[in-house]
N, C-alpha and C positions, 0 to 999 in steps of 0.2 A: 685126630688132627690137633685138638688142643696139648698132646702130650707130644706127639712125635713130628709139631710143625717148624720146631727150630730145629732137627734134625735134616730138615728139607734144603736140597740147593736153591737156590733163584731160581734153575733152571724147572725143576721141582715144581717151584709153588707157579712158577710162571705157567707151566703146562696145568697144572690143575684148572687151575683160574682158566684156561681156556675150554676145559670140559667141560665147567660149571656153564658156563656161556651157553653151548649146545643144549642142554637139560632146562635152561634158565627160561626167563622173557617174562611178553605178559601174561601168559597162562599159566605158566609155573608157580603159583604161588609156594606151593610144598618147597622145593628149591629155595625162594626167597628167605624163609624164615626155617630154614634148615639150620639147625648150631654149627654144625662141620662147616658149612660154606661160610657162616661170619666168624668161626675161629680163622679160615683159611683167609680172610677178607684180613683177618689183625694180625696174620703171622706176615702177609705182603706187606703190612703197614710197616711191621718191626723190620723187615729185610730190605727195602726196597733202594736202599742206597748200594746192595749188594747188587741189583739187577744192570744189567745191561739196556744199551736204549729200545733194543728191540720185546723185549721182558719186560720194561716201564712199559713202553707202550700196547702190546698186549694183552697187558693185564689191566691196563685202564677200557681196551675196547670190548675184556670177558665181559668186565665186572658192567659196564655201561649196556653190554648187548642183554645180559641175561636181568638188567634192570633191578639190579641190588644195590641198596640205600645203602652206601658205605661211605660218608661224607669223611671220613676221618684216614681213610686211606686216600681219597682222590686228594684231599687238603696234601699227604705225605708225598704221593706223586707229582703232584703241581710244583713240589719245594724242589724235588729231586731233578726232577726234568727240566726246568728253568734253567737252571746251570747248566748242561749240560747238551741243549739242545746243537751245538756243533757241530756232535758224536751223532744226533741223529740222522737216519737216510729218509727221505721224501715219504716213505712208505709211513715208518716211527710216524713223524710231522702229523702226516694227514692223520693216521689212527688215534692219534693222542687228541688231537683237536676235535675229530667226530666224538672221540668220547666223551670229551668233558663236554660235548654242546648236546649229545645223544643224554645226558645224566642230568642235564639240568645243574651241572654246578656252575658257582661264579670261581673265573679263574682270573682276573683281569692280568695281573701280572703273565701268567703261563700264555696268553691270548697275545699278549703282547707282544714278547718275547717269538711264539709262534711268526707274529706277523712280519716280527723285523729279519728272520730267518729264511722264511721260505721265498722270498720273491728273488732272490739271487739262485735261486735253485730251482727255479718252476722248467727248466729244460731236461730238466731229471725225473720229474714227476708224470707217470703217466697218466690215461682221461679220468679213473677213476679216485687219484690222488689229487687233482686237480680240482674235480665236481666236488670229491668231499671236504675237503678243505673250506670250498666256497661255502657250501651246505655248511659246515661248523660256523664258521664266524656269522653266517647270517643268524643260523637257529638260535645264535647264543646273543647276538643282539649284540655283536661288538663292531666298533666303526674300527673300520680298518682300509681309509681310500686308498694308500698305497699297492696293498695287497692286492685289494680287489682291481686297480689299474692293472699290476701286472699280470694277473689273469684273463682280464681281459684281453691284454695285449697277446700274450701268451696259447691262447686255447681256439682263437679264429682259425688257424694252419692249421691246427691238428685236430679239429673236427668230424671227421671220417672214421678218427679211431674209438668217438666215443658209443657208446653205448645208449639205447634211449633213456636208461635210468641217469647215466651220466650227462646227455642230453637235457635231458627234463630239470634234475636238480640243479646244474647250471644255472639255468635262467629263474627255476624259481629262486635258488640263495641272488641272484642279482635284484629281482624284481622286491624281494623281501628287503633287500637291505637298502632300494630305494637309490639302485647304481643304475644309471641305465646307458651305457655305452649299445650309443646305434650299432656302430659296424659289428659289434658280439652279438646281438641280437637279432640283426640281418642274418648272419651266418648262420644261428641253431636257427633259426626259421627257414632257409635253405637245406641243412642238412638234417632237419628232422623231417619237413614236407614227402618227401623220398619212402621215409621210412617209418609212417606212422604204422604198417600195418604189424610191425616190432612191438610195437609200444604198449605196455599195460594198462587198463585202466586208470591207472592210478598216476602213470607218466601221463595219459593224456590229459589229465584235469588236470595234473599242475605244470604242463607248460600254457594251456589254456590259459588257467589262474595266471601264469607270471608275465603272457604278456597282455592279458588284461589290465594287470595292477601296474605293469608297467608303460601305458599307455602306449605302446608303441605298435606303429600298424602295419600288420602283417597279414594282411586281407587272405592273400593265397593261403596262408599258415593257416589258418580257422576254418575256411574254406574244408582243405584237406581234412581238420580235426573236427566237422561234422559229420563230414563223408563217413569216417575211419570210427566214429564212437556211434553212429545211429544203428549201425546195426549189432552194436557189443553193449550195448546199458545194459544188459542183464546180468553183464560180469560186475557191473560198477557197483561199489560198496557207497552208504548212501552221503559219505564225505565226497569220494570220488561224483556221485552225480550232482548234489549241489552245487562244487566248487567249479564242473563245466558250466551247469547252465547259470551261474554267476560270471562268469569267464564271458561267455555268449553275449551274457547283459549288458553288462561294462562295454565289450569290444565293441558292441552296436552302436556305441556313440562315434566312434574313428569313424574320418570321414569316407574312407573306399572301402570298409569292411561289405556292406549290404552289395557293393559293386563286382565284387570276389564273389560273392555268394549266388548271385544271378550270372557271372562268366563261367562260371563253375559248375549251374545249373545243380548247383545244394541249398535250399532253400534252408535261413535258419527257423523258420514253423514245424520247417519237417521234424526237424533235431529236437528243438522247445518241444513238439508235438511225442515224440519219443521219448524224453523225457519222463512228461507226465505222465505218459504211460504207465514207464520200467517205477515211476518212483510210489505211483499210489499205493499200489499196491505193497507197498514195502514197508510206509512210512511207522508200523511199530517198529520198525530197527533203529529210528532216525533218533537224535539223541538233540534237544531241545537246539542246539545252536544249527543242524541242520533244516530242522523243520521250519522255524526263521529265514536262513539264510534262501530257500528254496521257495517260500512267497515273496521274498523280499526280492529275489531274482525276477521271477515270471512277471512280478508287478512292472521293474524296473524296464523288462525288455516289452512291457507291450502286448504282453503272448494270453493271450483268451485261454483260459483253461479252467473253466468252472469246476468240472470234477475233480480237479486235482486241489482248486482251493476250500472246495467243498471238505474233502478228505482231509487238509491240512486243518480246515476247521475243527471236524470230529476230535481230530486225534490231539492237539493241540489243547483245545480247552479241558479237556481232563489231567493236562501231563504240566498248568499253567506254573503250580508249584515247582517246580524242575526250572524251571524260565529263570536265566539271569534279569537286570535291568534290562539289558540291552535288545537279548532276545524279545522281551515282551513288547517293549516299544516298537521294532524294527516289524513284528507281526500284526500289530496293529497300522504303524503307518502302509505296509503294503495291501493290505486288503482293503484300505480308505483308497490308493493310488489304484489300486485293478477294479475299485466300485464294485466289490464284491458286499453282497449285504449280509450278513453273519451276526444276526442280533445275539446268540447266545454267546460265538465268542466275544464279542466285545463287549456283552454282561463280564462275561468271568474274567474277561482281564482288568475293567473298570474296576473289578472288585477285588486282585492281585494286584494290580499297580498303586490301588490309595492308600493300602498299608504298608505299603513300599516305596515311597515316593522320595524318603532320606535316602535311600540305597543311590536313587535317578543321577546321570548325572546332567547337566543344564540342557545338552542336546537331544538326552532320552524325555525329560519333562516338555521339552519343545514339540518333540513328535509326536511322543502320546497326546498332546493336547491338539496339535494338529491333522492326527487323523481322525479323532472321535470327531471332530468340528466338520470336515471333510466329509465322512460318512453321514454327517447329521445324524448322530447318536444323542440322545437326550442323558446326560448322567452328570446332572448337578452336584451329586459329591464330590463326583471325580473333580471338576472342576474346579471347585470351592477348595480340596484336597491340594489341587495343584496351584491354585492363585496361595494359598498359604504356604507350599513350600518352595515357589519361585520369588517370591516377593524380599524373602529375606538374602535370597543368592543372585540375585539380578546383577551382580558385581564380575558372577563369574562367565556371565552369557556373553555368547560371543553375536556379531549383529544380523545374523541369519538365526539362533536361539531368540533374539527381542522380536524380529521381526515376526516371525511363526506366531509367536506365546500370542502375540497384541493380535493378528490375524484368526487365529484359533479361537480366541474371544469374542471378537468381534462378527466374527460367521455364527457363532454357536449361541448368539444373543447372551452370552454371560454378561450380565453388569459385576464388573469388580471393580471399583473405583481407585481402591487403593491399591491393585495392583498396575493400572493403566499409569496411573499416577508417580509408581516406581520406575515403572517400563520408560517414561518419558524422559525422568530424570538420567535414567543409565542408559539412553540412546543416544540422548544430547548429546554429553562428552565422546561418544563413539561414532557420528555420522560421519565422520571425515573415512570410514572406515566402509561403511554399508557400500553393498553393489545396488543398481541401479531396481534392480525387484527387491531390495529389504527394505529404500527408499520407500519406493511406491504401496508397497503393502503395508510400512508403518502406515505411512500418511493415513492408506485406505481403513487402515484396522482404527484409527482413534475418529475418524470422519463418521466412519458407520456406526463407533459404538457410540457417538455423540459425545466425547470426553472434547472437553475443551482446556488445550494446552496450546495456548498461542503462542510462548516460546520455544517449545518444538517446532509446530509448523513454520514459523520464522528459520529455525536451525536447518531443518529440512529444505526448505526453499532455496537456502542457500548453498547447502553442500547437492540438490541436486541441479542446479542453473547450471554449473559448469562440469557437469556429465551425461544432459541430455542427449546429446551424439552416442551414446552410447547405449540409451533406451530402447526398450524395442516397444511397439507399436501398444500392447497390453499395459507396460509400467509406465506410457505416454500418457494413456487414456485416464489409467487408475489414479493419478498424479492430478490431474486438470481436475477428475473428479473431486477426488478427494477435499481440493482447496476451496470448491465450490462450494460441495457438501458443508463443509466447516465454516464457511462464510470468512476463508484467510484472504484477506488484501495484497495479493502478489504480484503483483503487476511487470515485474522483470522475470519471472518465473514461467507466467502467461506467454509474453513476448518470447522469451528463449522455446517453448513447449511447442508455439508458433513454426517458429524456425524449424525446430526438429522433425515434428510432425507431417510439417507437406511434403519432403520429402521423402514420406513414407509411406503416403497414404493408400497406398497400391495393397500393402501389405497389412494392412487395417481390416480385423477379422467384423461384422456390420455389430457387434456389440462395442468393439470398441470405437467405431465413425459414428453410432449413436451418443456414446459418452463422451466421446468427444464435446460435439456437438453441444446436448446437454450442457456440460461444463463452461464452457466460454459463456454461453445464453445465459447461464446461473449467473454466473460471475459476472453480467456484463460487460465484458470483457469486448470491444472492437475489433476484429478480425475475419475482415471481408474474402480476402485473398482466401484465409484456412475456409470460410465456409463456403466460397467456392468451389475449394477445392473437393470440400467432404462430397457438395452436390452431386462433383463431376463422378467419383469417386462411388458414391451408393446408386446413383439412379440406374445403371446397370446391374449391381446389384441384388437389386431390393427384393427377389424373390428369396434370398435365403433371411429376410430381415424375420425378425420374430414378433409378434404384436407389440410388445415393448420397444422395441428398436425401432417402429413404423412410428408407434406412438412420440417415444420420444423425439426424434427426427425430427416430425412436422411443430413440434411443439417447440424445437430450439430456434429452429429458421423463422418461425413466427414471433416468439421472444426478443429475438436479435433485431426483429424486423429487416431481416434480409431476405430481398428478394428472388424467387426459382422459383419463375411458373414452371418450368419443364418439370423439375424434382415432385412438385407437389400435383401435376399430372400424372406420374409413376404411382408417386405414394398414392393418391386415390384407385385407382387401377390395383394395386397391388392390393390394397387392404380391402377393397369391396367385396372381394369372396372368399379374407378372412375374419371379416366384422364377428362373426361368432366365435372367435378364439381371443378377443379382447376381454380383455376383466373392465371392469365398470370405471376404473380410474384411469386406464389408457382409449375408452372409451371419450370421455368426457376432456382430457387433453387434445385428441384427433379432432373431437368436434371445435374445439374451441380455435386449436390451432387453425384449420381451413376458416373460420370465421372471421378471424385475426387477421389474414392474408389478404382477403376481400376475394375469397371462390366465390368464380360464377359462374363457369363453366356449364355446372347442372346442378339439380339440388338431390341429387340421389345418394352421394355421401351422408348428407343430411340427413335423407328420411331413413335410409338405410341403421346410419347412427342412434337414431332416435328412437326407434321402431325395437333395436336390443337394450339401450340403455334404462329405456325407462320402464321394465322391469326389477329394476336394482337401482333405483336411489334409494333407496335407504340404507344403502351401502355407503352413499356419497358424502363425503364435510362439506362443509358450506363452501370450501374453496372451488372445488370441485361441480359445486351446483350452481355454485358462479359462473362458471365457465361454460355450462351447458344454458345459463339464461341472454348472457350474452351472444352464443351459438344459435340458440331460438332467435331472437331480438336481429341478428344478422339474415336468418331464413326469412324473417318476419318482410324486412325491409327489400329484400333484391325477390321475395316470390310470395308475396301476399296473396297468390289468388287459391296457392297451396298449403295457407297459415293454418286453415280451418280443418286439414286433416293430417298435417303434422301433430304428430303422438305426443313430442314434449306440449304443445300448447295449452293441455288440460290442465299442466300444470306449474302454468307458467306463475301465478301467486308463489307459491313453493318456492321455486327456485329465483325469484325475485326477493324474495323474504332473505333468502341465503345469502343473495347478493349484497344486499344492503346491511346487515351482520356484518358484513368484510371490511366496510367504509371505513377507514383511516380514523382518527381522532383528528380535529386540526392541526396545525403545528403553528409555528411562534411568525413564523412566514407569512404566513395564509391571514392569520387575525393584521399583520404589521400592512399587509396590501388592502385589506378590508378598514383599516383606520382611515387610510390613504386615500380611498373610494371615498367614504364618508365626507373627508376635506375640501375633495373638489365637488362637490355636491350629486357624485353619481347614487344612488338610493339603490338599495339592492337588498335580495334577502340572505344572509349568511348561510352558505350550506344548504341550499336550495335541493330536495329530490324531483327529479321530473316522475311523471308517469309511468315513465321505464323502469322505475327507479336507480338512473339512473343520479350521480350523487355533482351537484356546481360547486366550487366552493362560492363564490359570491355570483348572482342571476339576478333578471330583473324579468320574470315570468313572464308576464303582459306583453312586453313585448319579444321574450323569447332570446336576449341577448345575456351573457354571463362573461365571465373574469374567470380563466383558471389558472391558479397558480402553481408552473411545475417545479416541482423541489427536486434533488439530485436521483432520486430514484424514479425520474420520469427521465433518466437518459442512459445513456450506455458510459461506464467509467471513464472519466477523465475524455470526455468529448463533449461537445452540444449536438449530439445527436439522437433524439425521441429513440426510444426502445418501441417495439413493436405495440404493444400492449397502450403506450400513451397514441399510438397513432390509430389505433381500435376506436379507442375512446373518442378520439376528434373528428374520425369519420362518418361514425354513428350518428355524436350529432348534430353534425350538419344535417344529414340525410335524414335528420328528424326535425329540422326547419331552424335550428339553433346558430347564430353568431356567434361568436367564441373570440375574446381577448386572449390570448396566453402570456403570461409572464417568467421566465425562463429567471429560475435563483440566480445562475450569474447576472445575467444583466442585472438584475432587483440589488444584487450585494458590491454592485459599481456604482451607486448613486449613492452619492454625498449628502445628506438629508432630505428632508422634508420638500424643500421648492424642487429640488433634482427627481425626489421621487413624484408628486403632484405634475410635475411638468411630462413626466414619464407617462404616466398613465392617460393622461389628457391625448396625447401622442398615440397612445395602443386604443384608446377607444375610437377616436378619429379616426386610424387604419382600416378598424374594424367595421365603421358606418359605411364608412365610402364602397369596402368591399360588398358588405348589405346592399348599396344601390345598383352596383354595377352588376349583382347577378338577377 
């Protein structure tokens, strides 16, 4: 060839070059790196102005089918055929464009040129110059809306004639290039339904693929293509079976797909079920992007398939080196999302991804840190790995990457300081942007990890008040928590969560009408209507509540001092023959809460509570054994005759001791009403302990009368209304023979000095006698 190739006609080299094709591909390598064939590749190069259009384009679709690197002839062909495309017929067109997108060259100009040519001519072009056409400009990743309009328009009527390869590749070059005309997509989905039992594996998975990727729903159509593939996965090569049960995944989210599938009576388990079947066994074929995409499927669709992830496991962590970025992440987040527990693979990708975490890009770092956190994987490198290589790119994350990373963190008890710290700063500027769960999981992820950033939460507050409507019950709950948790002052935040929230409260899974709950009580936050509503809302309920969720429940409506005998009838019924699934801290909240409320129902809550907790105080803080001396001190007073074999009373020193630990320091208030007393000649002892030890701030023992002064944390925010907890305290002791003055901070910071304040108190102690006579 190298001597006798310019002796050759066009028509000559034209014809060879298409024999080489037949010999060629991917198996051929001998072919490839044969000298005859790349002399015969440089004599097309030197002649090809001689060639005709049908000869250009032939010898572009040899040289492209039998996969010969010859960048230097397509370069000679693109120049030649540009000009000239006129001369070309529809057949030319199509083959010349499959080629240059089948070779992988860039043609932009010949693509161009292509596209302004064929759409005046698509009446001339039959289904398979049509599909491949479409097939070229997508594979090649050129935009070209026009063309693709008039294909569109063009290939609905003549449907019938295509073929299922012609079929299939249609819709995937549409779904590829991100075109999605309904009425073309209706149509192969009517005309291939008919005819899947045509179809190759390989047509099946990518019209699957294309109208998964192109969301568009075609219930019937999937229907048909579970029916038509469950009993042929043994033909499907293991792209072909990833790319359906990927297809499967996706299309489960449209809303009448699952609807098709039960009129149709083809269940997609059965299909997923077949699946994992055909592929376990296969998975040494599987070539790392499949192996990936095939957990990352079964996770997405929901589909139980432990053997099969088991298998992906094995095979997978020996082949991790082989793993792109993306692969690795994508198999990690899927086995975090199926709860599959796979300690050694997520050893050996912990230990492939941290020296690879440059390669990440912002969405891969987001997910590998979010499924090791998810799976509760301990691998502090990993993480310290990836707080060092997200902290300096935090620029490039987008507000589902902040939101993840800070959530990741935040579950997985990492303290990074300086990365929270970054993550805050590149959220700010970007909240206008978060959806309503990257809101809520920031908030949640710096609330839990205790990082305090009061101008986030301020930013937060504010970009989500005016998207609460669009919250859903979980990023409601997490949200309330969150500002609680953090001790943020949001009070229009509150009030909008309000609004949003009752009207949902139907939909309120009992973790989150707990946290609700919680939340407000934390925050003192006033809202009777919402806690009504939670009441009305759990007390039906409360058998799926979990001891935490009972626990917390009874503990907010007592905080809030809001009253539900009915609710706290339930909650005791409901918890007394789970008391043994309480941990010692939802213990000792339940007791305190029914204490708080003034139960009296019975006292078998009580002894019940008391009887498992007080094997584990030594578990308890002092806040906690506060709450249980309190809890005793209430049994004491409403069923004294049952004091003497109530379990906590042995050790009620103990947890009186803890109580009085807890006692405040004064404040500037307490000493300014104590000077005051002294003025008008009331004699008392400052900071008096009763018996109970319970704590006056000013008493006069003897006779059993005291002064307490409440400061703003004995009421619920921005009200005069006592919090639960301050009405515990004032019921107790009366019922312990004690008079009680109260002086409420507002009122005390409305009097004009000294005769204002003296005349004041003169006022609240005379209140207080007169009520001493009259009982």
């Amino acid at each position: 060839m190298t001597d006798r190739g310019e002796k050759f006609s066009a028509r000559n080299l034209s014809t060879a070059a298409h024999r080489v094709a037949k010999f060629g591909g991917r198996r051929n390598r001998d072919v490839q790196r044969d000298r005859r064939v790349m002399a015969l590749a440089n004599a097309c190069r030197r002649r090809v102005n001689d060639f005709n259009p049908q000869e250009i384009a032939n010898t572009a679709w040899a040289f492209a089918t039998a996969r010969m690197e010859a960048p230097e002839l397509f370069a000679a062909i693109a120049r030649a055929a540009s000009s000239r495309l006129g001369e070309f017929n529809p057949q030319d067109l199509a083959n010349t464009a499959w080629a240059f997108a089948r070779a992988g060259i860039d043609a932009p100009e010949l693509f161009a040129a292509i596209a302004d040519a064929a759409p005046s001519r698509l009446s001339e072009f039959n289904p398979q110059q049509i599909a491949n056409t479409a097939w070229a400009f997508a594979t090649a990743r050129i935009q070209a809306p026009d063309l693709f309009a008039a294909i569109a328009g063009a290939a609905p009527s003549r449907l019938a004639k295509f073929n299922p390869q012609n079929l299939s590749n249609t819709a995937w070059a549409f779904a590829t290039a991100g075109i999605e005309p309904p009425e073309l997509f209706a149509a192969i989905a009517g005309a291939a339904s008919s005819r899947l039992a045509e179809f190759n594996p390989q047509d099946l998975a990518n019209t699957a693929w294309a109208f998964a990727t192109a969301r568009v729903e075609a219930p019937e159509l999937f229907a048909a293509i579970a029916g038509a593939a469950s009993s042929r996965l043994a033909e499907f090569n293991p792209q072909d079976l990833a790319s359906t049960a990927w297809a499967f995944a996706t299309a489960r989210d449209l809303a009448s797909t699952a609807w098709a599938f039960a009129t149709a009576r083809v269940e997609a388990p059965e299909l997923f079920a077949a699946i994992a079947g055909a592929a376990s066994s296969r998975l040494a074929e599987f070539n790392p992007q499949d192996l990936a995409n095939m957990a990352w499927t079964f996770a997405t669709a929901r589909v139980e398939a432990p053997e099969l992830f088991a298998a992906i496991a094995g095979t997978a962590s020996s082949r991790l080196g082989e793993f792109n970025p993306q692969e690795i992440a994508n198999t990690a987040w899927a086995f975090a999302t199926a709860h599959i527990e796979a300690p050694e693979l997520f050893a050996a990708i912990a230990g492939a991804a941290s020296s690879r975490l440059g390669e990440f890009n912002p969405q891969e770092i987001a997910n590998t840190a979010w499924a090791f956190a998810t799976a509760r994987v301990e691998t502090p490198e990993l993480f310290a790995a990836i707080a060092g290589a997200a902290s300096s790119r935090l620029g490039e994350f987008n507000p589902q990457n902040l939101a993840n990373t800070a959530w990741a963190f935040a579950t997985a008890r990492i303290e990074a300081p300086k990365l929270f710290a970054a993550i805050a700063g590149a959220a700010s500027s970007q909240l206008a942007n978060f959806n309503p769960q990257e809101l809520g999981n920031t908030a949640w992820a710096f609330a839990t990890a205790r990082v305090e950033a009061a101008e986030l939460f301020a930013a937060i507050a504010g970009a989500a008040s005016s998207q609460l409507a669009n919250f859903n019950p979980q990023e409601l709950a997490n949200t309330a928590w969150a500002f609680a948790t953090a001790h943020i002052e949001a009070p229009e935040l509150f009030e909008a969560i309000v609004r949003a929230a009752s009207s949902q409260l139907g939909e309120f899974n009992p973790q989150n009408l707990a946290n609700t709950a919680w939340a407000f009580a934390t925050a003192r936050i006033q809202a009777p209507e919402l806690f009504a509503a939670i009441a009305g809302a759990a007390s039906s309920r409360l058998v799926e509540f979990n001891p935490q969720n009972l626990a917390n429940t009874a503990w907010a409506f007592a905080t809030a001092g809001i009253e539900a005998p009915e609710l706290f009838d339930r909650i005791a019924g409901a918890a007394s023959t789970r008391l043994g699934e309480f941990n010692p801290q939802e213990l000792a909240n339940t007791a305190w809460a029914f204490a708080c409320v003034d139960w009296k129902n019975n006292p078998g809550i009580f002894t019940e509570l008391a009887y498992i907790v007080v094997t584990d105080l030594d578990a308890l803080d002092d806040r906690e054994l506060s709450q249980l001396h309190l809890a005793s001190l209430h049994f004491h007073l409403e069923w004294p005759d049952l004091h003497r074999n109530f379990r906590l009373s042995k050790h009620q020193q103990m947890l009186q001791e803890a109580y009085q630990r807890q006692d405040p320091s004064p404040s500037q208030l307490q000493r300014d009403v104590a000077t005051a007393l002294d003025r008008i000649g009331w004699t008392h002892v400052f900071e008096h302990v009763t018996e109970e030890g319970l704590s006056l701030d000013m008493a006069q023992p003897d006779t059993k009368r005291a002064v307490e002064v409440d400061g703003p944390y004995h009421y619920l925010k921005r009200t005069r209304v006592e919090n639960g907890a301050t009405r515990f305290k004032s019921r107790v002791l009366r019922r312990l023979g004690w008079d009680v003055a109260h002086v409420p901070f507002f009122e005390w910071q409305a009097l004009d000095g000294e005769r204002e304040q003296d005349s004041y108190l003169r006022a609240r102690l005379q209140i207080m006698l007169a009520a001493s006579r009259n009982m």
